[in-house]
N, C-alpha and C positions, 0 to 999 in steps of 0.2 A: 400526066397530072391534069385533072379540070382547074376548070376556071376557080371551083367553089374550092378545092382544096389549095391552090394557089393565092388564095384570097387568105386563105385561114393562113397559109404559112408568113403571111407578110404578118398579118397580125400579131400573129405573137410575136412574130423578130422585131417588131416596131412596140412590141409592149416590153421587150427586154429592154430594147434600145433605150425607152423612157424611164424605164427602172434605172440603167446604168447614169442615166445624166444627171437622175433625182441624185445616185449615190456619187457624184463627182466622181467617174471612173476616165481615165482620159481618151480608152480606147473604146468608146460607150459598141463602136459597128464591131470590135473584135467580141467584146464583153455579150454582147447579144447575140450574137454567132454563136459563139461557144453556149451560151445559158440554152437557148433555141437549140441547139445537136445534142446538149444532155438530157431536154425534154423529151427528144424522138427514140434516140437510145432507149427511157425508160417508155416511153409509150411503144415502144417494138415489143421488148421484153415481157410489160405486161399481154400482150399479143397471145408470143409465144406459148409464155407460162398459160394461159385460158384454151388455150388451143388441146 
């Protein structure tokens, strides 16, 4: 993984993470985790599918 894609992946886990506190979730690092693996899941998929 580069730098530049390891930059992006914090990003977004850091933009779930701000989602979940905006939503009082108490597990905001579980909540962003998870939200973060269902976006790659769908960003794999569409991959696949155009492939």
């Amino acid at each position: 993984m580069g730098d530049a894609q390891r930059l992006t992946t914090w990003i977004d886990w850091y933009r779930f993470a701000r989602r979940a506190l905006e939503l009082d979730h108490a597990e905001a690092s579980a909540y962003a985790t998870a939200r973060y693996v269902e976006e790659q899941n769908r960003e794999t998929a569409r991959k696949k599918e155009a492939a």
